[in-house]
N, C-alpha and C positions, 0 to 999 in steps of 0.2 A: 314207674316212679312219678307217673305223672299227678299222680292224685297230691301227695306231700307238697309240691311248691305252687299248683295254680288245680282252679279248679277246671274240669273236661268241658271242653264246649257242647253247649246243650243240643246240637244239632245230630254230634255224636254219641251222646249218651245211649237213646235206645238200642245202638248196633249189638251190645255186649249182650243185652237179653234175648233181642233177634237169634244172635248166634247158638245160645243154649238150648231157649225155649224155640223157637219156629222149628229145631227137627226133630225135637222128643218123640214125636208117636212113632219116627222112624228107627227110634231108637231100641223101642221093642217089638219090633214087626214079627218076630219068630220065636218058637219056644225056645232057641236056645237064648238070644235075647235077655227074654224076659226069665229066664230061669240065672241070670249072670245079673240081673236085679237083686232078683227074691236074695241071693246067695250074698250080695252087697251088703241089703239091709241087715241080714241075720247076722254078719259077720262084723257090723258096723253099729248094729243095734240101734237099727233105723226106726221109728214109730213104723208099723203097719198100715197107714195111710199113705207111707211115704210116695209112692209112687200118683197118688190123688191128689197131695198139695204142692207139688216138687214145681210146676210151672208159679204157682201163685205167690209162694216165696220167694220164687226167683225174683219175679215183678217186681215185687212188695221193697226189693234193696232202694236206697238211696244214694244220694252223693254224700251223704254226710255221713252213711255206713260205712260207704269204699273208703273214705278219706279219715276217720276215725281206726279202722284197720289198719291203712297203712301206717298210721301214726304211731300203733300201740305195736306192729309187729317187724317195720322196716327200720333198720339205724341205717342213712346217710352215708355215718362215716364206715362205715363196714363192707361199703359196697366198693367191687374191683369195675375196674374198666378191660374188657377183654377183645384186642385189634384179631382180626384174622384174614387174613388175603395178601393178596403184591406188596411187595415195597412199593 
């Protein structure tokens, strides 16, 4: 929720696509892998490139992408606050 009230410090930004993109290739190292791909796209009705533009898109997001999404798809007032542990 942190996109809604201030924008990410820029230092932290690139961590999120690090995260996705830096272990992709590891992501399909096996046929069964890449056969849990193919089965995604067909099922999802992915373009057939998907798996060629999937890092470059990633990239391509912005801040004013994340923070226009959360605007269009998160309400505030809808959100619970949930404690769990010790008193």
């Amino acid at each position: 929720f942190f996109f809604i009230f201030r924008s990410p410090l820029f230092p932290h930004w690139p961590e999120p696509f690090f995260y996705i993109t830096g272990g992709f290739a590891m992501r399909v190292d096996t046929n069964s892998k890449l056969t849990d791909y193919i089965t995604m796209i067909g099922f999802y009705q992915q373009p057939l490139d998907y798996l060629e533009v999937f890092q470059s898109k990633i990239e391509a997001v912005t801040v004013e992408a994340v923070k226009d999404a959360f605007n269009r798809r998160i309400r505030p007032e809808w959100l619970q606050t949930v404690t769990v542990g010790g008193k």
